[in-house]
PDB file with SEQRES, HELIX, SHEET and CRYST1 records, atoms N, CA, C and O in Angstrom:
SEQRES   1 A   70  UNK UNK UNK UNK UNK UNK UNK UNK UNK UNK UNK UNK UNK          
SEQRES   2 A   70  UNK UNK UNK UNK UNK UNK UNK UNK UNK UNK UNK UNK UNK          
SEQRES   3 A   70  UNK UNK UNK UNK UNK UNK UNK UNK UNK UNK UNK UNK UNK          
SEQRES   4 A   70  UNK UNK UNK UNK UNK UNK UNK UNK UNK UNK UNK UNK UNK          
SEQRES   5 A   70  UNK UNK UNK UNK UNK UNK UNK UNK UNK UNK UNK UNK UNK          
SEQRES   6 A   70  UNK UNK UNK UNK UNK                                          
HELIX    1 AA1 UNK A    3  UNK A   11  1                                   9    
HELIX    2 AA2 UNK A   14  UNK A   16  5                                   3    
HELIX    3 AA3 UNK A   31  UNK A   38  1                                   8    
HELIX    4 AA4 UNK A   51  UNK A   69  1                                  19    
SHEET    1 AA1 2 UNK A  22  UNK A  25  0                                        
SHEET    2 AA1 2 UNK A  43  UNK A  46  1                                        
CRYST1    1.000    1.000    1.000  90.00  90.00  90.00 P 1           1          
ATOM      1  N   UNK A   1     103.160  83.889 108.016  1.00  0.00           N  
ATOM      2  CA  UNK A   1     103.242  85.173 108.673  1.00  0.00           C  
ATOM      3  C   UNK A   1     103.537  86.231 107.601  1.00  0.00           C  
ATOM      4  O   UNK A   1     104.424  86.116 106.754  1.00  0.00           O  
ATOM      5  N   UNK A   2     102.714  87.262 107.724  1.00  0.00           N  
ATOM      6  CA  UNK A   2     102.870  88.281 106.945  1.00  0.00           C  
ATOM      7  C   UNK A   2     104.027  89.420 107.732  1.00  0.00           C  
ATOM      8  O   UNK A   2     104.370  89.172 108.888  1.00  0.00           O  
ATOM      9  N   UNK A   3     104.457  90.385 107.174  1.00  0.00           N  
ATOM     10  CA  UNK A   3     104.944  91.517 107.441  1.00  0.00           C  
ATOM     11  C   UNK A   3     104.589  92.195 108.107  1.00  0.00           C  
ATOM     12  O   UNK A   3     105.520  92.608 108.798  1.00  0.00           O  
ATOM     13  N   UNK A   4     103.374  92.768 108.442  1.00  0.00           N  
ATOM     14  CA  UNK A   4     102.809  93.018 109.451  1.00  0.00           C  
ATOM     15  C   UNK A   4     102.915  92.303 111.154  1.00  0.00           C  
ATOM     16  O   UNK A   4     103.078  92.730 112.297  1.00  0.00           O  
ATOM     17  N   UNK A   5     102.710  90.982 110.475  1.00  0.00           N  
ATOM     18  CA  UNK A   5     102.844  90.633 112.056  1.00  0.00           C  
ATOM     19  C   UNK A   5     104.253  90.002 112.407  1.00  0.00           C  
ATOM     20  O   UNK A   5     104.397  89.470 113.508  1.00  0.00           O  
ATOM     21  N   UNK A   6     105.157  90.041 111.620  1.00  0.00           N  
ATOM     22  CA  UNK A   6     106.416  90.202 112.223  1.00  0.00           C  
ATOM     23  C   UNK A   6     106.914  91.819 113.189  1.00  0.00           C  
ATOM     24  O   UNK A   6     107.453  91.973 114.285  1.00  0.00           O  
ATOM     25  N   UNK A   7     106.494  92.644 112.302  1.00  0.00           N  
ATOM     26  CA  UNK A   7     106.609  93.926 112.827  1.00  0.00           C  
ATOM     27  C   UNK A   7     105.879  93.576 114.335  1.00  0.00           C  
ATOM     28  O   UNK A   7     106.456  93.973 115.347  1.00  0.00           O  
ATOM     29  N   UNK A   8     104.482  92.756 114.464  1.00  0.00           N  
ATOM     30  CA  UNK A   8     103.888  93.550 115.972  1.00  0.00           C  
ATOM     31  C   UNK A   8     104.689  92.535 116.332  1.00  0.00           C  
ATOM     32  O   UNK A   8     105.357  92.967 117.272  1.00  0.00           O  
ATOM     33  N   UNK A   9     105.072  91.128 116.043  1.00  0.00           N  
ATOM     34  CA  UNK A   9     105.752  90.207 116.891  1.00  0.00           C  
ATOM     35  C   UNK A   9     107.404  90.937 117.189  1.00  0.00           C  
ATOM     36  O   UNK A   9     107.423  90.897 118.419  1.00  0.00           O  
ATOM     37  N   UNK A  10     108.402  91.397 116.877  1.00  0.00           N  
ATOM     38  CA  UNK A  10     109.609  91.698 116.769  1.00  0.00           C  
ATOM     39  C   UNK A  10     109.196  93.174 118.078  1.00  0.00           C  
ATOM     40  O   UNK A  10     109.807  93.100 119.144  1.00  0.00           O  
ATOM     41  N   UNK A  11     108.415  94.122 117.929  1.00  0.00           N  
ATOM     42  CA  UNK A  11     107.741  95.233 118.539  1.00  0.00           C  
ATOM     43  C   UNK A  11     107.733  94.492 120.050  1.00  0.00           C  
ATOM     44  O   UNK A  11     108.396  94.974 120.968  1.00  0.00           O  
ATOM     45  N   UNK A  12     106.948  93.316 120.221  1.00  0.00           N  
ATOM     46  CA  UNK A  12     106.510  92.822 121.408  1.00  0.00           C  
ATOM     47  C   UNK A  12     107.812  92.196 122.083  1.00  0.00           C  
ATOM     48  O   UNK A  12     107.698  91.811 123.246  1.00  0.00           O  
ATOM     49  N   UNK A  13     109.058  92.063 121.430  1.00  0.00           N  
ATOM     50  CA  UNK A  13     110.138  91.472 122.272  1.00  0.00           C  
ATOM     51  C   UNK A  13     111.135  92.776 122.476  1.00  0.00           C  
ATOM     52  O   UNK A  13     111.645  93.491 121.613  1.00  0.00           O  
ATOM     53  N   UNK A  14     111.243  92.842 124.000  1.00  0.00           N  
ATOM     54  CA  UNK A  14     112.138  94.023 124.309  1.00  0.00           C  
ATOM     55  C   UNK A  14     113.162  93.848 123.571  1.00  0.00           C  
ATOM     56  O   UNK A  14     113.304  94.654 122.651  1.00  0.00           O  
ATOM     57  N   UNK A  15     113.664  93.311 123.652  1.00  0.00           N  
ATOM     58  CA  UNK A  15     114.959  93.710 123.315  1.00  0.00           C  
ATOM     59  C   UNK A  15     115.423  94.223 121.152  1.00  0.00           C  
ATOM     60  O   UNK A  15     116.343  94.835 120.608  1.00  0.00           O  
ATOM     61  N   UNK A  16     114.219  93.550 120.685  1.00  0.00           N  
ATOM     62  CA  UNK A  16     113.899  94.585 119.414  1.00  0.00           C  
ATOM     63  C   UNK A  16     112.147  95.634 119.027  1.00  0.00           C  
ATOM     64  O   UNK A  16     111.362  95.808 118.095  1.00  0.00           O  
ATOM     65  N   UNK A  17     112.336  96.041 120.413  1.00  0.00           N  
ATOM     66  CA  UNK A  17     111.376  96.954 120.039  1.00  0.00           C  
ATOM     67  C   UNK A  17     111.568  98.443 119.585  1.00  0.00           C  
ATOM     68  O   UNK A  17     110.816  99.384 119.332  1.00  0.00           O  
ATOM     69  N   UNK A  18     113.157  98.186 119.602  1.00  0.00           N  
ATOM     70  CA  UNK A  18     113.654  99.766 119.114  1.00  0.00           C  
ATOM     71  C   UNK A  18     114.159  99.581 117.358  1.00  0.00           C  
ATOM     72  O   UNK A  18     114.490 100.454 116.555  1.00  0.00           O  
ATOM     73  N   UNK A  19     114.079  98.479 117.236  1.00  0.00           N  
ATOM     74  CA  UNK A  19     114.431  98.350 115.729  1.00  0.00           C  
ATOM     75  C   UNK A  19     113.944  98.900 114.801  1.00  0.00           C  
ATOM     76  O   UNK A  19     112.729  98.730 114.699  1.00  0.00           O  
ATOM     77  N   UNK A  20     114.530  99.662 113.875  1.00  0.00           N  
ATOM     78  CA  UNK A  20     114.523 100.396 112.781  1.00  0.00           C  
ATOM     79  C   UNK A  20     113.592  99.425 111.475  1.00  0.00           C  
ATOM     80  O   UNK A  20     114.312  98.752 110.738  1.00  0.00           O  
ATOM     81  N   UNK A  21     112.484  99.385 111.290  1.00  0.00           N  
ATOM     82  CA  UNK A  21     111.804  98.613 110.414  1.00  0.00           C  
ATOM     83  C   UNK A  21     111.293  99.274 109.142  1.00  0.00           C  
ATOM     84  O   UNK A  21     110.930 100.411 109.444  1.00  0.00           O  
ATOM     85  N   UNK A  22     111.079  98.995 107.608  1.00  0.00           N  
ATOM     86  CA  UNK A  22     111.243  99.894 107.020  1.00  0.00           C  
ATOM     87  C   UNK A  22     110.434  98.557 105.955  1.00  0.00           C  
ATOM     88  O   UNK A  22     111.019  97.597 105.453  1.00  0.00           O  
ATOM     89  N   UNK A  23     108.549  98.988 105.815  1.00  0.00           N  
ATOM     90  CA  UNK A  23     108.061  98.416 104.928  1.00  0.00           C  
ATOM     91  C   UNK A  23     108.179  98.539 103.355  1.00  0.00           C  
ATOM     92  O   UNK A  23     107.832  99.522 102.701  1.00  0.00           O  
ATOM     93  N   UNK A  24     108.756  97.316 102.837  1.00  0.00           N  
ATOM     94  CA  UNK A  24     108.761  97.547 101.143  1.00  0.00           C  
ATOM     95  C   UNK A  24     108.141  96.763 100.427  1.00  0.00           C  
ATOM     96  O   UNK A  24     108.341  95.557 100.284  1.00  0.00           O  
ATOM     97  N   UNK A  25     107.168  97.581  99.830  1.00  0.00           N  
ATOM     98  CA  UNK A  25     105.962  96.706  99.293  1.00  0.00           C  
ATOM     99  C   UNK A  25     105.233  97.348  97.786  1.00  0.00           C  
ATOM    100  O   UNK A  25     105.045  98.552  97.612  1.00  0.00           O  
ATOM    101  N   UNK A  26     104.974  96.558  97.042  1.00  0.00           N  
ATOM    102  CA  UNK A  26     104.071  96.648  95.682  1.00  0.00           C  
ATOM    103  C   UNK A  26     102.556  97.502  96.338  1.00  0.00           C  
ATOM    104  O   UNK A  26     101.859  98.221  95.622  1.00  0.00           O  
ATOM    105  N   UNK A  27     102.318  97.280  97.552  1.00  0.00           N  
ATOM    106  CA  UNK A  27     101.024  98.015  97.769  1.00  0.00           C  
ATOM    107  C   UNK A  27     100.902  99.144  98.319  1.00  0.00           C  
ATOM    108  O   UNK A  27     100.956  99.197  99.547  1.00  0.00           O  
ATOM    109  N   UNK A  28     100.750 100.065  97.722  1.00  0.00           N  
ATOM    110  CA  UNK A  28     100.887 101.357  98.064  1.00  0.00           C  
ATOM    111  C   UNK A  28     100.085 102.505  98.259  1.00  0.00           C  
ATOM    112  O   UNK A  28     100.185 103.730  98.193  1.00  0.00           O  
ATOM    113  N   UNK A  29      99.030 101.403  98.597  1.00  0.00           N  
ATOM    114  CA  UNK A  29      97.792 102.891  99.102  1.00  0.00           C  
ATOM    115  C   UNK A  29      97.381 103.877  99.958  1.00  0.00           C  
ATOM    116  O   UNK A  29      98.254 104.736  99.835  1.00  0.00           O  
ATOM    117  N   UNK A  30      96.948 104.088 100.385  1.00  0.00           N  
ATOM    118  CA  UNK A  30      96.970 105.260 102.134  1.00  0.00           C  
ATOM    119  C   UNK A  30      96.878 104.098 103.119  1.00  0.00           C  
ATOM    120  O   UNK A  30      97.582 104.154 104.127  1.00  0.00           O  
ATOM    121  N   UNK A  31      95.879 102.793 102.875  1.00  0.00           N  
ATOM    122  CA  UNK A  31      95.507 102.456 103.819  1.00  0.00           C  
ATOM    123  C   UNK A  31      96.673 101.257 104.039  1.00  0.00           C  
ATOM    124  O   UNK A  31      96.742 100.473 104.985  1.00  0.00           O  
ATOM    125  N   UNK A  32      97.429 101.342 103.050  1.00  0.00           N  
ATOM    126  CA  UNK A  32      98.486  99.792 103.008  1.00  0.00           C  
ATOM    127  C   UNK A  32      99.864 100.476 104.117  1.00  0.00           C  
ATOM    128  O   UNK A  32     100.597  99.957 104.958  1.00  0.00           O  
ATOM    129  N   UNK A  33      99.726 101.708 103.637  1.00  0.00           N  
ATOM    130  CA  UNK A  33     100.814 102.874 104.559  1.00  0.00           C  
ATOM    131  C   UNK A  33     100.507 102.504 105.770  1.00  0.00           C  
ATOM    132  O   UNK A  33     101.006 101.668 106.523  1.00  0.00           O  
ATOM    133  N   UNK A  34      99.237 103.543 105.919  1.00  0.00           N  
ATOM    134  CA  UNK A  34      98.628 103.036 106.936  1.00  0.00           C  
ATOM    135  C   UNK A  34      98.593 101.803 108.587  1.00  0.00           C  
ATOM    136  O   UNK A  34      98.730 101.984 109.796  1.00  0.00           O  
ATOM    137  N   UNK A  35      98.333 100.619 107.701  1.00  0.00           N  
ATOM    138  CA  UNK A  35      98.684  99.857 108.104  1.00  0.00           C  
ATOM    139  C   UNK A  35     100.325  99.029 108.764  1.00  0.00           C  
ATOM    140  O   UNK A  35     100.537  98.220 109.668  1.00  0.00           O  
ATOM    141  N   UNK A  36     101.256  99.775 107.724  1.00  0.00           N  
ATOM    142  CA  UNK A  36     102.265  99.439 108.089  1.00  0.00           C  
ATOM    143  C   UNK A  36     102.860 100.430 108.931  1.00  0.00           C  
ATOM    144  O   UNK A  36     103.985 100.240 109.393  1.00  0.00           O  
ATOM    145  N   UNK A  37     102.259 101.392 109.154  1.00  0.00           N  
ATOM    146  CA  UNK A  37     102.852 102.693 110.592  1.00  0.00           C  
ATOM    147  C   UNK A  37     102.101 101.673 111.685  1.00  0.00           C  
ATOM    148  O   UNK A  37     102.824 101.158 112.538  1.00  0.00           O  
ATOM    149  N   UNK A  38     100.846 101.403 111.685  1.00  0.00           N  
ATOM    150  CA  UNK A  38     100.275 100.735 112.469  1.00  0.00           C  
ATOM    151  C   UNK A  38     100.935  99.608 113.134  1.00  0.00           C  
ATOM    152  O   UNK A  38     101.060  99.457 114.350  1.00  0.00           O  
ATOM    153  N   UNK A  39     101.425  98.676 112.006  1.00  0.00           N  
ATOM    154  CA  UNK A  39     101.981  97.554 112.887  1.00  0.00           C  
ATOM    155  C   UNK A  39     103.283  97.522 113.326  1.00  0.00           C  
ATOM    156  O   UNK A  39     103.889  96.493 113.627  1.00  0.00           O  
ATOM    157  N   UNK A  40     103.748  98.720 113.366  1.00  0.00           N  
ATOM    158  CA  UNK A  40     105.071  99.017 113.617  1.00  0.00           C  
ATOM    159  C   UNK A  40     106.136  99.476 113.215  1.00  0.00           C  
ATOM    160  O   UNK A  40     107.070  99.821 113.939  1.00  0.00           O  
ATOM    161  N   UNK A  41     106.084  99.550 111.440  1.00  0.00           N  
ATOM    162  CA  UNK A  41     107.130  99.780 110.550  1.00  0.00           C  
ATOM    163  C   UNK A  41     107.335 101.232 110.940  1.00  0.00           C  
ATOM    164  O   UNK A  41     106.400 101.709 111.583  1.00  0.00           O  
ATOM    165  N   UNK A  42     108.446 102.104 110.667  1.00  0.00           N  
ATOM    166  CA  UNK A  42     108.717 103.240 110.661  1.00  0.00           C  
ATOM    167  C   UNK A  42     108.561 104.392 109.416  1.00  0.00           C  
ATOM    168  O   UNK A  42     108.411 105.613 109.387  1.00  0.00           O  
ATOM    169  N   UNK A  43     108.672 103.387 108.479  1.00  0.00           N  
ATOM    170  CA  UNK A  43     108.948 104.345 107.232  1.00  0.00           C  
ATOM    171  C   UNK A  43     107.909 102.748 106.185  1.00  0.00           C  
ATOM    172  O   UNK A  43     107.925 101.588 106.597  1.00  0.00           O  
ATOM    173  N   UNK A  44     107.191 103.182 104.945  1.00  0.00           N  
ATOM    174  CA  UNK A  44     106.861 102.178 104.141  1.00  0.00           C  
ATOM    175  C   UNK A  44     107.032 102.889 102.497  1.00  0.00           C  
ATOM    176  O   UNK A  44     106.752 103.924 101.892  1.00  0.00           O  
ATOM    177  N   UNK A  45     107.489 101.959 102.344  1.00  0.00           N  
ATOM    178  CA  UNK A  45     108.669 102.621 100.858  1.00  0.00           C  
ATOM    179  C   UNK A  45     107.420 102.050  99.703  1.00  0.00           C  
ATOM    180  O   UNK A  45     106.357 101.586 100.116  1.00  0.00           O  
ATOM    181  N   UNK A  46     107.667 102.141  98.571  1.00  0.00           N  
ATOM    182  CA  UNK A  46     106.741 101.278  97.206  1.00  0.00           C  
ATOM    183  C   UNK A  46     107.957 100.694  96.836  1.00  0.00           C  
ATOM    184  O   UNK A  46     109.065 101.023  97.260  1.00  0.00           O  
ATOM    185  N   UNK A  47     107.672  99.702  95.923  1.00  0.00           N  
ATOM    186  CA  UNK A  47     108.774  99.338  95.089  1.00  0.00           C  
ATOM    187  C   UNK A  47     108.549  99.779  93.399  1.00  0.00           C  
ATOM    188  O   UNK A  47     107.488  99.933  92.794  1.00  0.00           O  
ATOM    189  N   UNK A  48     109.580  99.877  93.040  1.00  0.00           N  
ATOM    190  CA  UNK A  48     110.780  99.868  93.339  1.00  0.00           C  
ATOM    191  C   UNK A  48     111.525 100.873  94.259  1.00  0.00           C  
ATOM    192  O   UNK A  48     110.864 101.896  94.085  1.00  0.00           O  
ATOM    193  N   UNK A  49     112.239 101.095  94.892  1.00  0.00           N  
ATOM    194  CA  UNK A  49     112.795 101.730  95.701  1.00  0.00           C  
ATOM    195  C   UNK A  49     113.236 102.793  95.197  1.00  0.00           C  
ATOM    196  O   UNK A  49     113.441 102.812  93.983  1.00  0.00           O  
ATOM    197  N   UNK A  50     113.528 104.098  96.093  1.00  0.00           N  
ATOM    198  CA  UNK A  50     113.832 105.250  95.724  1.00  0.00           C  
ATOM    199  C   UNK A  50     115.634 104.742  96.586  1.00  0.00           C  
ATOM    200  O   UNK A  50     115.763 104.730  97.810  1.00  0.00           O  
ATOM    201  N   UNK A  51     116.258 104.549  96.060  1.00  0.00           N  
ATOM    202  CA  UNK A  51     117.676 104.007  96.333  1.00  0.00           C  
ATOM    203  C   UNK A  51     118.376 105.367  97.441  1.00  0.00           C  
ATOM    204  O   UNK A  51     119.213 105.044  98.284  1.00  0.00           O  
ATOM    205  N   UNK A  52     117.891 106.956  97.301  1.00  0.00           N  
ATOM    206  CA  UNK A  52     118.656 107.992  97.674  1.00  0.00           C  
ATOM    207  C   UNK A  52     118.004 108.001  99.018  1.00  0.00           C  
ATOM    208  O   UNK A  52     118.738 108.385  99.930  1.00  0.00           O  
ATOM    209  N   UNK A  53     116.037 107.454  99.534  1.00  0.00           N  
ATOM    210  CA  UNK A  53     116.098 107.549 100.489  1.00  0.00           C  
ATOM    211  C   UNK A  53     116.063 106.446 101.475  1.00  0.00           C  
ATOM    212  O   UNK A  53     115.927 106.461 102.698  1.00  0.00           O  
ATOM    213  N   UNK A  54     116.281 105.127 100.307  1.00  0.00           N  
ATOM    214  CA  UNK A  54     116.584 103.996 101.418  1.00  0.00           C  
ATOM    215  C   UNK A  54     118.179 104.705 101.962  1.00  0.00           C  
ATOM    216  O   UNK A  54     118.538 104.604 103.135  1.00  0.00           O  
ATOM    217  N   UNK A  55     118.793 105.224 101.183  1.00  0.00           N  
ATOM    218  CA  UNK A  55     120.017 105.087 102.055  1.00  0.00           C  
ATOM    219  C   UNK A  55     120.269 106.001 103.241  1.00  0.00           C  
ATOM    220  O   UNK A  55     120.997 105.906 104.230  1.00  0.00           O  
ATOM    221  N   UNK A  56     119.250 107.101 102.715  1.00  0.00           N  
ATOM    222  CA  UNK A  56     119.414 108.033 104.005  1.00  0.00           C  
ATOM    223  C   UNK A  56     118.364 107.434 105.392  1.00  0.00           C  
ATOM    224  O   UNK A  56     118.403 107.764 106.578  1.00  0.00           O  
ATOM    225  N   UNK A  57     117.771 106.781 104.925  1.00  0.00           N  
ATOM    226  CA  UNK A  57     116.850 105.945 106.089  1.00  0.00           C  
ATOM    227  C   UNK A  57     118.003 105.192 106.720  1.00  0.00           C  
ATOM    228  O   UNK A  57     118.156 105.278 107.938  1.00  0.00           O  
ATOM    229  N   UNK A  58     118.801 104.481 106.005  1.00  0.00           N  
ATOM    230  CA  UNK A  58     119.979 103.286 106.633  1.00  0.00           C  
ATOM    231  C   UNK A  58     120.892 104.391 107.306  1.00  0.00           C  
ATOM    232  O   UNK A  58     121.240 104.177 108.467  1.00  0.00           O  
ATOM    233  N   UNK A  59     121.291 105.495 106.713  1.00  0.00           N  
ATOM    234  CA  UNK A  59     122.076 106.001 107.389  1.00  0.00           C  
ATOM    235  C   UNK A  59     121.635 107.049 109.261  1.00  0.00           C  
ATOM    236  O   UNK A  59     122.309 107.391 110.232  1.00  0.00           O  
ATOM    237  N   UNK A  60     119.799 107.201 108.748  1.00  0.00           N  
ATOM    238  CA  UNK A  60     119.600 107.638 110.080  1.00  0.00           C  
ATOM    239  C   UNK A  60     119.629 106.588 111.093  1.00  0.00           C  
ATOM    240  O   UNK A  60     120.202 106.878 112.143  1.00  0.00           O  
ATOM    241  N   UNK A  61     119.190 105.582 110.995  1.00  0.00           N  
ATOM    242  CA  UNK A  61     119.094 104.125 111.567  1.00  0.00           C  
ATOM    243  C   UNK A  61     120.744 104.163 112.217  1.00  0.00           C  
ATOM    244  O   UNK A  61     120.983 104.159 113.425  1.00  0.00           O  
ATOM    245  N   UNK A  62     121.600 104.193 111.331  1.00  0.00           N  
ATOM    246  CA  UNK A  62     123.346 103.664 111.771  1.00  0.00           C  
ATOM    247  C   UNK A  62     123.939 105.098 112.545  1.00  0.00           C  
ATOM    248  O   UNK A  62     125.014 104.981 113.133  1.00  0.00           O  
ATOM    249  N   UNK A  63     123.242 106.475 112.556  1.00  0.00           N  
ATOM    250  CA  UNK A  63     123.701 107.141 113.345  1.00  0.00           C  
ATOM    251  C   UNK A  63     122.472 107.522 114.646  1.00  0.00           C  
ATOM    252  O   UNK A  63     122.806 108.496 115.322  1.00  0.00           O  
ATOM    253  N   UNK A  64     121.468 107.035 114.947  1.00  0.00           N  
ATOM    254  CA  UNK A  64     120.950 106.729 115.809  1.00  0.00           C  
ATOM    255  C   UNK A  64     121.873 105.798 117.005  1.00  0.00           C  
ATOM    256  O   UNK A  64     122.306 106.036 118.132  1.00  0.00           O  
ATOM    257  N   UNK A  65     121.902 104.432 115.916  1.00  0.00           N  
ATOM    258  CA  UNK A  65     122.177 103.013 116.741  1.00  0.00           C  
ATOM    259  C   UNK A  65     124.101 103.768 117.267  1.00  0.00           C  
ATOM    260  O   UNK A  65     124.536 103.553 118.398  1.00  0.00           O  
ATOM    261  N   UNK A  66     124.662 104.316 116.555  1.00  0.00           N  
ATOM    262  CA  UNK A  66     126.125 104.900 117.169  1.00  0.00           C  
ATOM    263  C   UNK A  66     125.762 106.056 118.417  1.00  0.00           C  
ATOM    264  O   UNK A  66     126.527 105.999 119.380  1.00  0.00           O  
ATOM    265  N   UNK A  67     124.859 106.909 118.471  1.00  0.00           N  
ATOM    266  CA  UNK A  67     124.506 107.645 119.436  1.00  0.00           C  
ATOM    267  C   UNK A  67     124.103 106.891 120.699  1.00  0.00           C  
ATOM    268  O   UNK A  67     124.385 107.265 121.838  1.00  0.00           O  
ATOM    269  N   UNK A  68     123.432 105.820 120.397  1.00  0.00           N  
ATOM    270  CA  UNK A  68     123.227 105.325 121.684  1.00  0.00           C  
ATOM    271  C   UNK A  68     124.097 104.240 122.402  1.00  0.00           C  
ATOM    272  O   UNK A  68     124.069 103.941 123.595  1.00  0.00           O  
ATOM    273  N   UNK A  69     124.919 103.692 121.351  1.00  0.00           N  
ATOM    274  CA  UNK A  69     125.850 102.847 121.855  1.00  0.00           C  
ATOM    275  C   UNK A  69     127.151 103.575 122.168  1.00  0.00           C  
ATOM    276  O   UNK A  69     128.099 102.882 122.540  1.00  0.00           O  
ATOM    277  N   UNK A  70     127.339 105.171 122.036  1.00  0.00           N  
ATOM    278  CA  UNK A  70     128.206 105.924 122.580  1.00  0.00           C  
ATOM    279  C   UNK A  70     127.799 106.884 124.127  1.00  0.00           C  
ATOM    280  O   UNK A  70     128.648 107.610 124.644  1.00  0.00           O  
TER     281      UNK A  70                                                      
END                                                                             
């Protein structure tokens, strides 16, 4: 199983279809993007990582998930 189809498989079970998914990958073309908005991811990063907006991604994710569990 690729990454992709964890995303549509994880998507297809209620109870994580609201999950915050966040593709990180060596392939980084329009259509690799693309693809990963497609199968569900929210955000698709390149590697190596830009460290300032994985964290602000983690941090919208952790004040989302507190808004709704308040």
């Amino acid at each position: 199983m690729n990454g992709y189809e964890l995303a549509e498989r994880l998507r297809a079970v209620p109870d994580h279809a609201n999950v915050m998914l966040v593709a990180l990958s060596g392939h980084v073309s329009n259509s690799d993007r693309a693809a990963a908005l497609a199968a569900g991811f929210h955000a698709h990063l390149a590697k190596p990582a830009d460290i300032g907006r994985l964290r602000a991604m983690l941090a919208t994710c952790a004040h989302r998930a507190w808004r709704a569990a308040g």
